[in-house]
Jmol script that loads the backbone (N, CA, C; Angstrom):
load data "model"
ATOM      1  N   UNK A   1      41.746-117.463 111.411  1.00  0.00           N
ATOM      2  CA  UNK A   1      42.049-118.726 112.046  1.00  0.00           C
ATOM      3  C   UNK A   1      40.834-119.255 112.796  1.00  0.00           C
ATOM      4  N   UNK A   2      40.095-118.449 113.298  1.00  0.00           N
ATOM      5  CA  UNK A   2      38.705-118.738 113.910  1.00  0.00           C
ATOM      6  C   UNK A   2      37.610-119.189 113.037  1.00  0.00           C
ATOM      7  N   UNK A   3      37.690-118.965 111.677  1.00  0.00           N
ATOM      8  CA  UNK A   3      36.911-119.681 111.075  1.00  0.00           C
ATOM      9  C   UNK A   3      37.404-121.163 110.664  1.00  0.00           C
ATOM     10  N   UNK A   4      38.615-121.452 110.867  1.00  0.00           N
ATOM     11  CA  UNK A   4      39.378-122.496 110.429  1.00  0.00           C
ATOM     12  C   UNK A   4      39.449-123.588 111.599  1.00  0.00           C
ATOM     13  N   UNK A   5      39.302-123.244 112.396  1.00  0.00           N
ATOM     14  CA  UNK A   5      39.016-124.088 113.768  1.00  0.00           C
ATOM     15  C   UNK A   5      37.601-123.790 114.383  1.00  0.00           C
ATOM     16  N   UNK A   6      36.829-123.548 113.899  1.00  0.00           N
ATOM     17  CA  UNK A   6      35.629-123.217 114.788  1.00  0.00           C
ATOM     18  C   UNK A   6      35.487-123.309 116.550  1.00  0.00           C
ATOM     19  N   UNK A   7      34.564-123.919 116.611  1.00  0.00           N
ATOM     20  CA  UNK A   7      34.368-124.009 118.610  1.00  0.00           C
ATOM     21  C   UNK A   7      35.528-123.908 118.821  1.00  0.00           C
ATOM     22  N   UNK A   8      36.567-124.964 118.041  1.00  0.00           N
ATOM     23  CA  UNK A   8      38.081-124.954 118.935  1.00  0.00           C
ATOM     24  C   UNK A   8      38.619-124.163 119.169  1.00  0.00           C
ATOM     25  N   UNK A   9      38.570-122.723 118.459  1.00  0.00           N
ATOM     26  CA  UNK A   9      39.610-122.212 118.454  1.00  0.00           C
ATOM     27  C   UNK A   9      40.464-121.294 119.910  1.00  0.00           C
ATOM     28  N   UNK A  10      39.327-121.509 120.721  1.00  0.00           N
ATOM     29  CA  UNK A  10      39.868-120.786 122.163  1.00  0.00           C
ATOM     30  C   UNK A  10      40.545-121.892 122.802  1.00  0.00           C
ATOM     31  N   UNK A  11      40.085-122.624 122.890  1.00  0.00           N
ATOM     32  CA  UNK A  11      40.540-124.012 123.568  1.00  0.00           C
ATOM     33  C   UNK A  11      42.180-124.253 123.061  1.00  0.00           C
ATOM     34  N   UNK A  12      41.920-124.325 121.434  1.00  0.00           N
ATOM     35  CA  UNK A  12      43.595-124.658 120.702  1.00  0.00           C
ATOM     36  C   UNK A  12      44.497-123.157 121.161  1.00  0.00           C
ATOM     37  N   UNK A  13      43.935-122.053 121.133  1.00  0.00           N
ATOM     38  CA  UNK A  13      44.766-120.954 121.558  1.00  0.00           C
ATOM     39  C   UNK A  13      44.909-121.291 122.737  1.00  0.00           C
ATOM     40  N   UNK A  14      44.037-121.266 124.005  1.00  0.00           N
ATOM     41  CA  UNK A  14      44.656-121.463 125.157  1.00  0.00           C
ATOM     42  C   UNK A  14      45.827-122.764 125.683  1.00  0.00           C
ATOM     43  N   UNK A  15      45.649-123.663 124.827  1.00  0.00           N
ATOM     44  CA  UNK A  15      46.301-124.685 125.044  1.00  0.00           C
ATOM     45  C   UNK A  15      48.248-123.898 124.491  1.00  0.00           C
ATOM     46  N   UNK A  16      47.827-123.674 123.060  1.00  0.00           N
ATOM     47  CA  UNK A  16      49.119-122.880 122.666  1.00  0.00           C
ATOM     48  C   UNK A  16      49.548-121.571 123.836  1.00  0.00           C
ATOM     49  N   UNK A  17      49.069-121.582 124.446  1.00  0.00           N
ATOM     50  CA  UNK A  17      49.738-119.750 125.212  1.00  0.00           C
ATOM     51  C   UNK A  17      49.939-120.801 126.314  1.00  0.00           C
ATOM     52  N   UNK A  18      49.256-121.670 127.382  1.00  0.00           N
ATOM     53  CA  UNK A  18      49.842-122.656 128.098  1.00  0.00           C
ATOM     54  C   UNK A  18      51.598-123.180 127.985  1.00  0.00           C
ATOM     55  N   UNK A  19      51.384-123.610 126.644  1.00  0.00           N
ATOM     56  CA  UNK A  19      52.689-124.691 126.335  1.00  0.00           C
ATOM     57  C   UNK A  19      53.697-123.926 126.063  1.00  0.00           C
ATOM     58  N   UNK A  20      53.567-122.844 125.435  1.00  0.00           N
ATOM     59  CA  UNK A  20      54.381-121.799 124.945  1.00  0.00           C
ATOM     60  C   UNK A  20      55.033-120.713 126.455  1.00  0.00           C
ATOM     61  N   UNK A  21      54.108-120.353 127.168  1.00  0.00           N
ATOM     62  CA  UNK A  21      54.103-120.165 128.676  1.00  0.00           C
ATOM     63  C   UNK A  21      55.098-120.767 129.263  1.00  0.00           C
ATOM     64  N   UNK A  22      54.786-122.127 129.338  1.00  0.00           N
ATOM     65  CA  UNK A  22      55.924-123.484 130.487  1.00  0.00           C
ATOM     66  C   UNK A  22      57.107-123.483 129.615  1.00  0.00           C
ATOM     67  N   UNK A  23      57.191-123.525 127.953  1.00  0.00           N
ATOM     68  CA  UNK A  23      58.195-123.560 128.050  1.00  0.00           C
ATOM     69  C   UNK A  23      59.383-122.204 128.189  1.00  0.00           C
ATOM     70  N   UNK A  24      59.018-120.477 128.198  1.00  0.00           N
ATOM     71  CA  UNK A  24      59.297-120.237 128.147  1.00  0.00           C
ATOM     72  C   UNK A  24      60.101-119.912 129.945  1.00  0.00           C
ATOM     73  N   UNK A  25      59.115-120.630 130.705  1.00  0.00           N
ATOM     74  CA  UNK A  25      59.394-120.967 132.044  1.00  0.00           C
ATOM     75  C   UNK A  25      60.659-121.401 132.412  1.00  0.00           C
ATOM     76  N   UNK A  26      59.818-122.771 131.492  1.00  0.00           N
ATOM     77  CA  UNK A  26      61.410-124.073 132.148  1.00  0.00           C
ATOM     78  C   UNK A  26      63.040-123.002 131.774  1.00  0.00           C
ATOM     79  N   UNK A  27      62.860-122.532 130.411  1.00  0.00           N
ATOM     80  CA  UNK A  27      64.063-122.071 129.832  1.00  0.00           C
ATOM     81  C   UNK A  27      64.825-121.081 130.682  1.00  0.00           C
ATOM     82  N   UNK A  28      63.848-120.174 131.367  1.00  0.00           N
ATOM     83  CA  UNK A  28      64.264-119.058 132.566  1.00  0.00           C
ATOM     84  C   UNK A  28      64.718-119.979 133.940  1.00  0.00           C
ATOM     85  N   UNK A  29      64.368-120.970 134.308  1.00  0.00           N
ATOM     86  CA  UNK A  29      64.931-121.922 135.045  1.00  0.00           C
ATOM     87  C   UNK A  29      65.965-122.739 134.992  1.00  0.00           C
ATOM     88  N   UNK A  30      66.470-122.839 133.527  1.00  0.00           N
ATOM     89  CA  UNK A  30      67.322-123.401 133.427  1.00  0.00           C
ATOM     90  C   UNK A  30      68.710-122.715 133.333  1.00  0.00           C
ATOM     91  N   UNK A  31      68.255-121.461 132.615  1.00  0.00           N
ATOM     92  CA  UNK A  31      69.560-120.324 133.261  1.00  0.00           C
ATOM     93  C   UNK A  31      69.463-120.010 134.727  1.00  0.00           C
ATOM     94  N   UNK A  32      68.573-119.615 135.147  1.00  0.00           N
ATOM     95  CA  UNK A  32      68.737-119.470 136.437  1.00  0.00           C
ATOM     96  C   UNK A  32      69.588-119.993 138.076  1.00  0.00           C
ATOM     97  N   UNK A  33      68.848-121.475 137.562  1.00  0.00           N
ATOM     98  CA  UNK A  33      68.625-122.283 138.596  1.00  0.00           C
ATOM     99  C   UNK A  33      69.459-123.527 138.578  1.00  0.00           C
ATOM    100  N   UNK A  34      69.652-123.674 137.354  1.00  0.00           N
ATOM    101  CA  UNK A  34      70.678-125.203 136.724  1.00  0.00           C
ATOM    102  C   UNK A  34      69.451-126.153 136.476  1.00  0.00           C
ATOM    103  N   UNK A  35      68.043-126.106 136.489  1.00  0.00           N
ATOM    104  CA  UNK A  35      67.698-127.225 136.203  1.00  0.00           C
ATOM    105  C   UNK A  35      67.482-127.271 134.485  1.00  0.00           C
ATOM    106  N   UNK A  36      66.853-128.986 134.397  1.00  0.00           N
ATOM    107  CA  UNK A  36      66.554-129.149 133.372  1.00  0.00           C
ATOM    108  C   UNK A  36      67.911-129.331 132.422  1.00  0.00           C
ATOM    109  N   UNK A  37      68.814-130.025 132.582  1.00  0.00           N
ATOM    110  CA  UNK A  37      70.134-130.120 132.341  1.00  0.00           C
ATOM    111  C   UNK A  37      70.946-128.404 132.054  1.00  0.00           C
ATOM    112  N   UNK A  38      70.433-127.404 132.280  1.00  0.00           N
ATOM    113  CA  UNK A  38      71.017-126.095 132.558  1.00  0.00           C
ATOM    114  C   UNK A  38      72.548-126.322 133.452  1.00  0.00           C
ATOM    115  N   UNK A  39      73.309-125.275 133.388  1.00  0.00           N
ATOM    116  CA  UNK A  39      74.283-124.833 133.829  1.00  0.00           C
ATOM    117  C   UNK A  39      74.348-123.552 135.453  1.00  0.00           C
ATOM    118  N   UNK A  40      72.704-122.818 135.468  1.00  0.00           N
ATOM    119  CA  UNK A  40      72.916-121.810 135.903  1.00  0.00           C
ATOM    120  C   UNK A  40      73.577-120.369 135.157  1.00  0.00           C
ATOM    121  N   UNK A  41      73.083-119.249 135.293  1.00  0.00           N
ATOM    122  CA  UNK A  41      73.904-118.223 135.349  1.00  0.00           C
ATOM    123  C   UNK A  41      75.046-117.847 135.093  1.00  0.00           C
ATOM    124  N   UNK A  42      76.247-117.837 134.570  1.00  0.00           N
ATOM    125  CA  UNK A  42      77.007-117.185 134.450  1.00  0.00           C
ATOM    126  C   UNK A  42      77.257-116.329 134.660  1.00  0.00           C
ATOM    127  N   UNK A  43      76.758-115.397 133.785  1.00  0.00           N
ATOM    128  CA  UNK A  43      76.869-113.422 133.994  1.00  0.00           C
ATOM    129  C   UNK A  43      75.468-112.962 133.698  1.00  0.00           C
ATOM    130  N   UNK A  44      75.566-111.245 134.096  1.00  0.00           N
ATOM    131  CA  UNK A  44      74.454-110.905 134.606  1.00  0.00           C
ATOM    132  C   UNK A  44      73.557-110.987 133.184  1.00  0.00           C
ATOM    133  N   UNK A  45      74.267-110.753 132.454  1.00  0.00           N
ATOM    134  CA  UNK A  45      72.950-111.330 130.816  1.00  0.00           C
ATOM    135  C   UNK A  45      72.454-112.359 130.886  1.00  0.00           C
ATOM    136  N   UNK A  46      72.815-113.484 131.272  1.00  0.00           N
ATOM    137  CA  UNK A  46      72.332-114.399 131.607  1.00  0.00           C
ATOM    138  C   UNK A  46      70.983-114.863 132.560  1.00  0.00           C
ATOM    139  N   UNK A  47      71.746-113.637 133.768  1.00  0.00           N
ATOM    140  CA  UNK A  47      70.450-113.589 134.625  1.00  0.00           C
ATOM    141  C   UNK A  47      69.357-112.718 134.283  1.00  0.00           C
ATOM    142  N   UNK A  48      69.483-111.473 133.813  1.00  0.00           N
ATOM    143  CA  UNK A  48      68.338-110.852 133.237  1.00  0.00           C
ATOM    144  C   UNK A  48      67.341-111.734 132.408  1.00  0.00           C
ATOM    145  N   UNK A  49      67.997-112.187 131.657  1.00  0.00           N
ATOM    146  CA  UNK A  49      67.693-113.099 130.265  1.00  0.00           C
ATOM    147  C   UNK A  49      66.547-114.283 130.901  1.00  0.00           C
ATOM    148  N   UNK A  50      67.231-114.785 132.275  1.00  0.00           N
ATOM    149  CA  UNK A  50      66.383-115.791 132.964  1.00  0.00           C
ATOM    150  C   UNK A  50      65.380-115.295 133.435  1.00  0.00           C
ATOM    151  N   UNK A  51      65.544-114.410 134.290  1.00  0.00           N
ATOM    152  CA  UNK A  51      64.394-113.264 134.937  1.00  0.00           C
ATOM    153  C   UNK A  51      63.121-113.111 134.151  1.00  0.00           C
ATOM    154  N   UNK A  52      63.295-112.992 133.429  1.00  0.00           N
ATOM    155  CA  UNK A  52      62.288-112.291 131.832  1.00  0.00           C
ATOM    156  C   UNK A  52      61.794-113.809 131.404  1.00  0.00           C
ATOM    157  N   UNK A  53      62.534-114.531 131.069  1.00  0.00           N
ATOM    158  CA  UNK A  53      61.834-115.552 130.309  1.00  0.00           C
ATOM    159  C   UNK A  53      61.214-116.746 131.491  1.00  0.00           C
ATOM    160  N   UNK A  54      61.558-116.654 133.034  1.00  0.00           N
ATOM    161  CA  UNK A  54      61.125-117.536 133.664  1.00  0.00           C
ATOM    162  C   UNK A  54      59.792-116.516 134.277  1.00  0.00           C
ATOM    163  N   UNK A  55      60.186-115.092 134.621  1.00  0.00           N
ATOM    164  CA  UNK A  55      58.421-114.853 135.132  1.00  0.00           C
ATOM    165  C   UNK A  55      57.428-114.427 134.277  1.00  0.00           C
ATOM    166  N   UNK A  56      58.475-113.629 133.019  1.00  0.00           N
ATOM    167  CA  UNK A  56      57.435-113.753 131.384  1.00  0.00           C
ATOM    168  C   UNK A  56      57.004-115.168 130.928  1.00  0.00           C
ATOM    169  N   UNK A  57      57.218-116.267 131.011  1.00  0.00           N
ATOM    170  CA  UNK A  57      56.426-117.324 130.837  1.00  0.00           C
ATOM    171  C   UNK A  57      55.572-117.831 132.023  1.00  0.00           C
ATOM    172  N   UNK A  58      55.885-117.664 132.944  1.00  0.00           N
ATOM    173  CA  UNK A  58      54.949-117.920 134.280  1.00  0.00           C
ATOM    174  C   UNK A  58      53.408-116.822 133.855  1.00  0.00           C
ATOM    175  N   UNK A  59      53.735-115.570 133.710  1.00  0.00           N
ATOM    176  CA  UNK A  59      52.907-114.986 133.231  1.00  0.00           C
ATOM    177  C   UNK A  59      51.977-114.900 132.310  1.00  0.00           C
ATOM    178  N   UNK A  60      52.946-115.588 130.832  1.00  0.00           N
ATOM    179  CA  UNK A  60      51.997-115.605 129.843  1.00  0.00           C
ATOM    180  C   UNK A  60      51.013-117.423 130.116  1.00  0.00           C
ATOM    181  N   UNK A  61      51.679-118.385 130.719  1.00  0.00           N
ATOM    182  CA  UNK A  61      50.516-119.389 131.190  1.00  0.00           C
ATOM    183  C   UNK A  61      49.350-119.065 131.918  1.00  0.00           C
ATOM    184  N   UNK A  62      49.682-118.208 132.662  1.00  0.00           N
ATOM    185  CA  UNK A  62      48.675-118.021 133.648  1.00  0.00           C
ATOM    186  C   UNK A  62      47.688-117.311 132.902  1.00  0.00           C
ATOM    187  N   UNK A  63      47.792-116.575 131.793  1.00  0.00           N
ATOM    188  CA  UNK A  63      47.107-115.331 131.613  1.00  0.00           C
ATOM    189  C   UNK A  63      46.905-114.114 131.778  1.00  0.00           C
ATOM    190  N   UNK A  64      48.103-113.562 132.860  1.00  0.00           N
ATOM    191  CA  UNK A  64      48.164-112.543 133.237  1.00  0.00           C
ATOM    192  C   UNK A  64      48.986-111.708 132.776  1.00  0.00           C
ATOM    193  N   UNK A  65      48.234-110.632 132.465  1.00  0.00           N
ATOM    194  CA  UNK A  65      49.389-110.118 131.265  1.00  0.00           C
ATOM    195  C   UNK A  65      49.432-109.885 129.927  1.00  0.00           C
ATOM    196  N   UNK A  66      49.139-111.300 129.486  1.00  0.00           N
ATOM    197  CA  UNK A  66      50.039-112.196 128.612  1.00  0.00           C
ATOM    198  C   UNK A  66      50.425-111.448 127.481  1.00  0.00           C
ATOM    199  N   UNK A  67      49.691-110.384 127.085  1.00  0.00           N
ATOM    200  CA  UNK A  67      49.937-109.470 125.741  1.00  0.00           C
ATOM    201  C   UNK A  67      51.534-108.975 125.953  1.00  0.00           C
ATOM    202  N   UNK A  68      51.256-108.536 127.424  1.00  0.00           N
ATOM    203  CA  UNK A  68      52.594-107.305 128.029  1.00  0.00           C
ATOM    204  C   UNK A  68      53.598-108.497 127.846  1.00  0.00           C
ATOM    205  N   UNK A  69      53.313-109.247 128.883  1.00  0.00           N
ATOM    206  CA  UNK A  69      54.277-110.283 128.905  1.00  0.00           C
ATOM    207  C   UNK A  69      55.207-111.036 127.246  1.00  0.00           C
ATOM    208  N   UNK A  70      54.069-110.826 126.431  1.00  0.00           N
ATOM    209  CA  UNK A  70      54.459-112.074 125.061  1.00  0.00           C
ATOM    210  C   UNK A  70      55.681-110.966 124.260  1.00  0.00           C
ATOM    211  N   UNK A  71      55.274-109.511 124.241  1.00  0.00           N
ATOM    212  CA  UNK A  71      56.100-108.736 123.344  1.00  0.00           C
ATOM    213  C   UNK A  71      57.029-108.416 124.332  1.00  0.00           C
ATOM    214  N   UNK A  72      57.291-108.771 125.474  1.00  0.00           N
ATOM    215  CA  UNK A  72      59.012-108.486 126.437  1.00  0.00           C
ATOM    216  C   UNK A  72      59.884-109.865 125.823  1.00  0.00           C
ATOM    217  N   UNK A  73      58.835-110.778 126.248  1.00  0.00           N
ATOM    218  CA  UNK A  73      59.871-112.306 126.133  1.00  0.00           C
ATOM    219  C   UNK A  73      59.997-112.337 124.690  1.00  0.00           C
ATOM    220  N   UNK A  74      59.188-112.064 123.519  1.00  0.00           N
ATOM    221  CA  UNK A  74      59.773-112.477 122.416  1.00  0.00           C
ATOM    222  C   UNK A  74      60.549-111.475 121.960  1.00  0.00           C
ATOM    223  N   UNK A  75      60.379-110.350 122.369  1.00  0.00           N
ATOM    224  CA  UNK A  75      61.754-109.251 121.992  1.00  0.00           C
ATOM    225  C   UNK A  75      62.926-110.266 122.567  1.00  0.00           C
ATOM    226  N   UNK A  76      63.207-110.416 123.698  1.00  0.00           N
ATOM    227  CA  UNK A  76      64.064-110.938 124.066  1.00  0.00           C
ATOM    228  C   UNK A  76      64.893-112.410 123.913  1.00  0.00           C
ATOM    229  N   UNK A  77      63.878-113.099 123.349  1.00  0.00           N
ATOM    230  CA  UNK A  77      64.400-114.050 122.691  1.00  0.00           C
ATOM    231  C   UNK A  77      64.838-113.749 121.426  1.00  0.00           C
ATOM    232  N   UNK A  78      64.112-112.815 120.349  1.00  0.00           N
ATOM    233  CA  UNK A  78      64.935-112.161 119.354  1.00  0.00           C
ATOM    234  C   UNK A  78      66.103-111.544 119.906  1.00  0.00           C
ATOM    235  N   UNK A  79      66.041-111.034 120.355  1.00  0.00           N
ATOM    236  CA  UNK A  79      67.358-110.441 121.104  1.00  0.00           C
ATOM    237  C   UNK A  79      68.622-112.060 121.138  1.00  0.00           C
ATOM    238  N   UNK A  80      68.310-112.376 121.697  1.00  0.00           N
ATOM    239  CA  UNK A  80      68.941-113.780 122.469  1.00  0.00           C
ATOM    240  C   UNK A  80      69.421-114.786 120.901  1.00  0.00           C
ATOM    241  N   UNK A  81      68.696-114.965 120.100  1.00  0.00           N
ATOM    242  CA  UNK A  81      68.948-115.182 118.987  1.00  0.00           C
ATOM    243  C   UNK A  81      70.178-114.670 118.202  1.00  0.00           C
ATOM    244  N   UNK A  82      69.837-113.608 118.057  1.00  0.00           N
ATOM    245  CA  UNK A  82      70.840-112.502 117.593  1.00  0.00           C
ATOM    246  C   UNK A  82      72.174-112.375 118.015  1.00  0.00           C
ATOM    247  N   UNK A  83      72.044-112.719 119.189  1.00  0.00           N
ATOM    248  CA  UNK A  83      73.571-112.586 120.004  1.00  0.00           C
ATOM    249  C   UNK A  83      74.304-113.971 120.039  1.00  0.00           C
ATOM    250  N   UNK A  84      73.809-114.947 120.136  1.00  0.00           N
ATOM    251  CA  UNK A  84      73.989-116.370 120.499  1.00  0.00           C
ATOM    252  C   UNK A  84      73.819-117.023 119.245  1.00  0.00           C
ATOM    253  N   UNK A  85      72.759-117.011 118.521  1.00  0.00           N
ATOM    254  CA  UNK A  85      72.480-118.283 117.939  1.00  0.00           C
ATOM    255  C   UNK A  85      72.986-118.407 116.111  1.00  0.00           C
ATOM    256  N   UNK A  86      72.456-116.857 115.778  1.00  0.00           N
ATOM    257  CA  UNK A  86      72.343-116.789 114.506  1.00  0.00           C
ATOM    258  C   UNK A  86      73.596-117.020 113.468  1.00  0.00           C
ATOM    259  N   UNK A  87      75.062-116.742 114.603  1.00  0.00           N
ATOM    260  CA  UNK A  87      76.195-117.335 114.006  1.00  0.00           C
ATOM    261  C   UNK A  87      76.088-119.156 113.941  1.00  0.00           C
ATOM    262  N   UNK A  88      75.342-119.440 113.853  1.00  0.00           N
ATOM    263  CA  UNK A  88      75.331-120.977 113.273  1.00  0.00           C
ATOM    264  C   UNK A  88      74.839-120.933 112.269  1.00  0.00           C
ATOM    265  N   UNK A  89      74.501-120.250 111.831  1.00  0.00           N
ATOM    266  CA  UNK A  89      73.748-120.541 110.244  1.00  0.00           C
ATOM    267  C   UNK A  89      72.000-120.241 110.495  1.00  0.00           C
ATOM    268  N   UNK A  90      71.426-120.250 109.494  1.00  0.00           N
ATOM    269  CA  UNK A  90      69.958-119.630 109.852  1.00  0.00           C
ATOM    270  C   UNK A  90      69.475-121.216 109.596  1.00  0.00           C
ATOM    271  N   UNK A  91      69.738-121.896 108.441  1.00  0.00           N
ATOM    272  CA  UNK A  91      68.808-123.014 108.594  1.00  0.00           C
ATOM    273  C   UNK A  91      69.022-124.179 109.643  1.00  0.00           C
ATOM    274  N   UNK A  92      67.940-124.917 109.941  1.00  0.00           N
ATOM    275  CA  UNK A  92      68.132-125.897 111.148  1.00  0.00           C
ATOM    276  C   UNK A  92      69.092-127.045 110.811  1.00  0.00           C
ATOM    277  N   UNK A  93      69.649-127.047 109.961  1.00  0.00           N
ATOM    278  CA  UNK A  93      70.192-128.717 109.502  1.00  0.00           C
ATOM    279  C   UNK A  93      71.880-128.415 109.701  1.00  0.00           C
ATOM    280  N   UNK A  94      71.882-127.237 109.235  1.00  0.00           N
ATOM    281  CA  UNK A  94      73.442-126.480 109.369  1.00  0.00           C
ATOM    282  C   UNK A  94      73.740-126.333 111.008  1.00  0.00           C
ATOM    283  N   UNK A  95      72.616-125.628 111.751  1.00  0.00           N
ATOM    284  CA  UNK A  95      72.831-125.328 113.287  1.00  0.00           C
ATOM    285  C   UNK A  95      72.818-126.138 113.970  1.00  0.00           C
ATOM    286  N   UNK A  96      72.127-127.361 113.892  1.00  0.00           N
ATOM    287  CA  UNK A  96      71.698-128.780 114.631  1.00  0.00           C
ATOM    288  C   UNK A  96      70.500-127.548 115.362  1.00  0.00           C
ATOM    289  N   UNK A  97      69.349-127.508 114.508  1.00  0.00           N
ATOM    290  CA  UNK A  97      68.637-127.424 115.039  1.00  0.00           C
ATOM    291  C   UNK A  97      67.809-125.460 116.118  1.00  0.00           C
ATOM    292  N   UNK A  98      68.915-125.296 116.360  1.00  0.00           N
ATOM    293  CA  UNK A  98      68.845-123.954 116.998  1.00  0.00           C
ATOM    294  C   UNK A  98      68.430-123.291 116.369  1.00  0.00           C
ATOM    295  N   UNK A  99      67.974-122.923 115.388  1.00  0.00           N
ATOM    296  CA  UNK A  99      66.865-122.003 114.731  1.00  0.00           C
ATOM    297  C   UNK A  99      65.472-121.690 115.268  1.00  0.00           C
ATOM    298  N   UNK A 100      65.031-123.503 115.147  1.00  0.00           N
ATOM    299  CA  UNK A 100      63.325-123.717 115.685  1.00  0.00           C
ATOM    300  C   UNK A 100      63.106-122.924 116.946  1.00  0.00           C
ATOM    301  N   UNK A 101      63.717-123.335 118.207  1.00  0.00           N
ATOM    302  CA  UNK A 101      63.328-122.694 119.408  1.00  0.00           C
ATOM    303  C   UNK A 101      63.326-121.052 119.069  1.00  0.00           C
ATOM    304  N   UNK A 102      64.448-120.549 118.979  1.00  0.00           N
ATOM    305  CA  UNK A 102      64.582-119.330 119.083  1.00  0.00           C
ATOM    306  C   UNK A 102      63.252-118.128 117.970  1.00  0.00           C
ATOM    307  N   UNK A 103      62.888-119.055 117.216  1.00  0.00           N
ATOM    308  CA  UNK A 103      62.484-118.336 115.713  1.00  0.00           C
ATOM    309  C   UNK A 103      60.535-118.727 115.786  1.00  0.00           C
ATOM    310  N   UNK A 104      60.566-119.698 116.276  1.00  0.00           N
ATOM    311  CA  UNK A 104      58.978-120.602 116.659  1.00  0.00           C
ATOM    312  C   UNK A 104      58.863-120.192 117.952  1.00  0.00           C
ATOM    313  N   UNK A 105      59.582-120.513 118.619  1.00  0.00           N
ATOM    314  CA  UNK A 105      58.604-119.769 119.995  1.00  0.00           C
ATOM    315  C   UNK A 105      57.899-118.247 120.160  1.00  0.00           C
ATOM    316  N   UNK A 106      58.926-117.271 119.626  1.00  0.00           N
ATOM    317  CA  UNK A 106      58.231-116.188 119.806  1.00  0.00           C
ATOM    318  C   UNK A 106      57.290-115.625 118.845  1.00  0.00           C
ATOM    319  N   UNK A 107      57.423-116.814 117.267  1.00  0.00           N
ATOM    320  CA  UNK A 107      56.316-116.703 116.895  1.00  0.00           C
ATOM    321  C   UNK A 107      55.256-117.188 117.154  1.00  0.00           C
ATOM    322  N   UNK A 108      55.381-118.120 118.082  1.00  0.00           N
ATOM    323  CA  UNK A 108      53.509-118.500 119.004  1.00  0.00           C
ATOM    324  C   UNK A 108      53.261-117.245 119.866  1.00  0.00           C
ATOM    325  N   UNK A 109      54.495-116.998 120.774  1.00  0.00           N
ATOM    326  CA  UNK A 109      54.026-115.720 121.482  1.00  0.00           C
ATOM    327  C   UNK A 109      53.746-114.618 120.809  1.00  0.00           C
ATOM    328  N   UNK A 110      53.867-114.067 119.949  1.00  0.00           N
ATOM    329  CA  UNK A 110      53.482-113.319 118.823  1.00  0.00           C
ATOM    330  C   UNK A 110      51.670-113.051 118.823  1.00  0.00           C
ATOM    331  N   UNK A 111      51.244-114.386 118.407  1.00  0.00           N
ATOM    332  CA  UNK A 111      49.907-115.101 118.638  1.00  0.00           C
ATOM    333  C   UNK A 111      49.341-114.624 120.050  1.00  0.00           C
ATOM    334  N   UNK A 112      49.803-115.148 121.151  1.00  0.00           N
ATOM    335  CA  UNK A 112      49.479-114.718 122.505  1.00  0.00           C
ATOM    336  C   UNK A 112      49.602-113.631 122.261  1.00  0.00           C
ATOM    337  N   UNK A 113      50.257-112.350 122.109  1.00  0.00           N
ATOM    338  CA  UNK A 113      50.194-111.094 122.363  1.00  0.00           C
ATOM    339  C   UNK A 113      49.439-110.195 121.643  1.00  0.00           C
ATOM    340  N   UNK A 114      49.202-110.688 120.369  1.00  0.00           N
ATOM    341  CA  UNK A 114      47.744-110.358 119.338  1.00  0.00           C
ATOM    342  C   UNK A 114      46.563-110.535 120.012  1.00  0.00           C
ATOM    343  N   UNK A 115      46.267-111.745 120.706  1.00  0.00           N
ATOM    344  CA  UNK A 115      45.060-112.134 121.404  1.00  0.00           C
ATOM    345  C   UNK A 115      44.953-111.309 122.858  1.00  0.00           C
ATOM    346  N   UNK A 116      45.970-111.574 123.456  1.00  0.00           N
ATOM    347  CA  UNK A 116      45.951-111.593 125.047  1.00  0.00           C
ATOM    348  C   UNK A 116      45.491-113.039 125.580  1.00  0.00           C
ATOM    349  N   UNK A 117      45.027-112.946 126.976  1.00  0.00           N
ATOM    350  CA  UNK A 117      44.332-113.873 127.814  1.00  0.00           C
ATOM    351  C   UNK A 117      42.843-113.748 127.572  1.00  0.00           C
ATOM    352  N   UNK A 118      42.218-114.868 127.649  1.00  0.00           N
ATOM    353  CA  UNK A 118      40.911-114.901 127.654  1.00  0.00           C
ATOM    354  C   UNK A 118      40.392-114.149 129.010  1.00  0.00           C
ATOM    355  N   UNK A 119      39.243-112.826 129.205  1.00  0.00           N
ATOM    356  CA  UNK A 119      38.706-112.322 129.887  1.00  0.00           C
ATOM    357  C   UNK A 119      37.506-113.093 130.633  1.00  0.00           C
ATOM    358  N   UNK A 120      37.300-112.955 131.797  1.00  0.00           N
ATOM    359  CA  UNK A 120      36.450-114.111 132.535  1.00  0.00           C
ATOM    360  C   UNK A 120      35.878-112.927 133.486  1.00  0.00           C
TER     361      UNK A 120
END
end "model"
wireframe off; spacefill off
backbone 0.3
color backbone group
């Protein structure tokens, strides 16, 4: 991929582990906390589930971590998939959609956790 993006390619990775980061943020916030049209918490799966994906994405933006961090949260969104989602059907048109998040995000984090954070 580094030959395929040249100069860019730290820049386009860091930008991807950023975006991928916030959103795995907002999503831990939105179980958590109710924002972001969220509900809050329910039960304690719920809150674990938030825990993990709001300071595992805080983590993997920042850079800290981000390897450790990328293979907890995307286990866990596989996880989360599995339990929740996959009874809709696997393709997106059948589920309205619920495939992409669950199936694309942790394959960017995937990416982040191959790389890590850039060392400074």
């Amino acid at each position: 991929m580094e030959r395929l993006l040249g100069k860019y390619s730290e820049l386009l990775y860091g930008i991807l582990r950023i975006v991928a980061g916030l959103l795995f943020a907002c999503h831990g916030a939105q179980k958590l906390f109710g924002m972001f049209g969220g509900s809050g918490a329910p039960s304690s799966l719920m809150i674990a589930a938030g825990i993990i994906e709001l300071f595992g994405g805080v983590l993997i933006a920042l850079g800290l971590w981000a390897g450790y961090a990328a293979f907890i949260t995307s286990g866990q969104m596989a996880a989360a998939y599995f339990m929740m989602h996959a009874s809709g059907g696997f393709w997106p048109i059948v589920n309205r959609g619920r495939t992409c998040r669950p199936v694309l995000l942790p394959l960017s984090i995937y990416r982040v956790q191959r790389v890590g954070a850039p060392e400074h």
